[in-house]
C-alpha positions as CSV (number, residue, x, y, z in Angstrom):
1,X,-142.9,-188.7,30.8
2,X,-141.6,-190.9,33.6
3,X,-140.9,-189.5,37.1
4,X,-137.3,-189.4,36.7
5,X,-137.2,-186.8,34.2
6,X,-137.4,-182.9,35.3
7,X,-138.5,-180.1,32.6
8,X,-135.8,-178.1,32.3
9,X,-137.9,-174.6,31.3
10,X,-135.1,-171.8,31.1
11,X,-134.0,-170.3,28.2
12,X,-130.3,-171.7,28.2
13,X,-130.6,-173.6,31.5
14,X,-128.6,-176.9,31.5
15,X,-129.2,-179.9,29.3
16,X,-132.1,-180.8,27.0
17,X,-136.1,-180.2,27.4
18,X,-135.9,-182.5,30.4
19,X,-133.2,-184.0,33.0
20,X,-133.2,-187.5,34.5
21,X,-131.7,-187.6,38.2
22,X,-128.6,-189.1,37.1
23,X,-128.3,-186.0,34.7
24,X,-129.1,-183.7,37.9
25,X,-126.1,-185.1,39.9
26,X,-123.7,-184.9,36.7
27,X,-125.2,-181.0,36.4
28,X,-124.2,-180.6,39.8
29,X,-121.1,-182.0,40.7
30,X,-119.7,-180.4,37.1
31,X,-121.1,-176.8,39.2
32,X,-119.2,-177.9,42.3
33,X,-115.9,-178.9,40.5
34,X,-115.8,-175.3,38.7
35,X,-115.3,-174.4,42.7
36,X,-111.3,-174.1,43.5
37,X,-110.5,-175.2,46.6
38,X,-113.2,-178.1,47.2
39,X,-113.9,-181.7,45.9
40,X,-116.4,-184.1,45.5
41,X,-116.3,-186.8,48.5
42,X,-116.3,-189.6,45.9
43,X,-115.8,-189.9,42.2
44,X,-119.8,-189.8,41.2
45,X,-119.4,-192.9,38.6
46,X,-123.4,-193.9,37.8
47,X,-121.8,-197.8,37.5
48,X,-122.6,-197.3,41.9
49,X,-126.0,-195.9,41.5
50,X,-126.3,-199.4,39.3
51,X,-125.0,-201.8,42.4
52,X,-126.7,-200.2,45.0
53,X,-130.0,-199.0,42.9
54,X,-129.4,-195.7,44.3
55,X,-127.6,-193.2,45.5
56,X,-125.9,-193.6,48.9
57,X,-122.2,-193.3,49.1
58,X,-122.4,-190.6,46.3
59,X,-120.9,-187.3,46.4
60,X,-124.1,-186.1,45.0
61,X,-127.7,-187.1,46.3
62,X,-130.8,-185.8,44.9
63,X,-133.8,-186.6,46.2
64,X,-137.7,-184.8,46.0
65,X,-136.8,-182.4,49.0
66,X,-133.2,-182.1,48.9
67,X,-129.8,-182.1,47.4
68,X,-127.1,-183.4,49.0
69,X,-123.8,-182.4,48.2
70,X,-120.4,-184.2,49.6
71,X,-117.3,-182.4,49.4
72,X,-113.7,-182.5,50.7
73,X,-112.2,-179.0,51.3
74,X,-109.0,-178.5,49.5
75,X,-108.4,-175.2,51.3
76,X,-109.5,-172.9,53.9
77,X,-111.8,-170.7,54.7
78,X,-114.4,-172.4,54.3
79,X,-117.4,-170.0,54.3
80,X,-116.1,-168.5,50.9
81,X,-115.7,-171.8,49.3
82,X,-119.2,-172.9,50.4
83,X,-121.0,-169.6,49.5
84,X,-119.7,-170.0,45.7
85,X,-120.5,-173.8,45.5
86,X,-123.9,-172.8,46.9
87,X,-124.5,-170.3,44.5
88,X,-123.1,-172.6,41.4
89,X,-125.5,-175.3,42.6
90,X,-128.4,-173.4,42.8
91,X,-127.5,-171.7,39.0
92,X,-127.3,-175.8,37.7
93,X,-130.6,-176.0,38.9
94,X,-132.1,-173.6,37.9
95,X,-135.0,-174.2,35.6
96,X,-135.6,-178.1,37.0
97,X,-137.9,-178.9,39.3
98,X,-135.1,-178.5,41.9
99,X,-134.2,-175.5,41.3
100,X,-136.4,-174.3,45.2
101,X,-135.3,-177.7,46.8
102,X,-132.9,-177.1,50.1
103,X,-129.1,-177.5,49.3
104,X,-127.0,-179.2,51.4
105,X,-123.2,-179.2,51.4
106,X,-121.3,-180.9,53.4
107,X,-117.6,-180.4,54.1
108,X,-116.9,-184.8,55.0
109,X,-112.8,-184.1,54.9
110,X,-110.4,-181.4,55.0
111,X,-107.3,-182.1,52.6
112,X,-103.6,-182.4,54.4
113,X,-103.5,-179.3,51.9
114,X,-106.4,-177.0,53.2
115,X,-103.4,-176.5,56.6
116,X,-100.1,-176.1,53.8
117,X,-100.6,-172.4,53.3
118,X,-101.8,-171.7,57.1
């Protein structure tokens, strides 16, 4: 098994027995976009990761000790918006060997309309 792929060990967890990193970021930007009220920074398009042979400029980084998550905020408050990305990140990865790793989001833009309903 190369080091790229994860084992994916819960019952039901995402994706097949194992996960490459590319898969991880696809797992966790899908969790993030179920999130209303918050983006991804950047399409996450794997033709980039190809060009620059990794994963700067994505909106989702994953590396051994951390994931990185990029968003633009849509709306405010922020604090509930990040608590349920948090929590839908940490339930993508769940099962993979990432699943203890610190989370990191990061709120890079606020939207014209996070102010419209303020």
């Amino acid at each position: 098994m190369s080091s790229d792929v994860v084992p994916v060990s819960s019952p039901g967890g995402p994706g097949p027995a194992g996960l490459s990193r590319s898969e991880v970021r696809d797992v966790v930007a899908d969790a993030v976009g179920s999130v209303a009220g918050l983006s991804l920074l950047v399409p996450l398009r794997k033709e980039a990761l190809r060009l620059t042979g990794g994963d700067e400029g994505m909106a989702v980084s994953v590396s051994e000790d951390l994931v990185e998550v990029r968003l633009v905020a849509l709306r405010l408050p922020l604090p509930p918006l990040l608590e349920r990305a948090g929590g839908a990140v940490r339930h993508a990865l769940a099962g993979t060997r990432w699943a203890d790793v610190p989370v990191r989001l990061v709120v890079a833009e606020l939207a014209r309309s996070a102010f419209d309903d303020r």
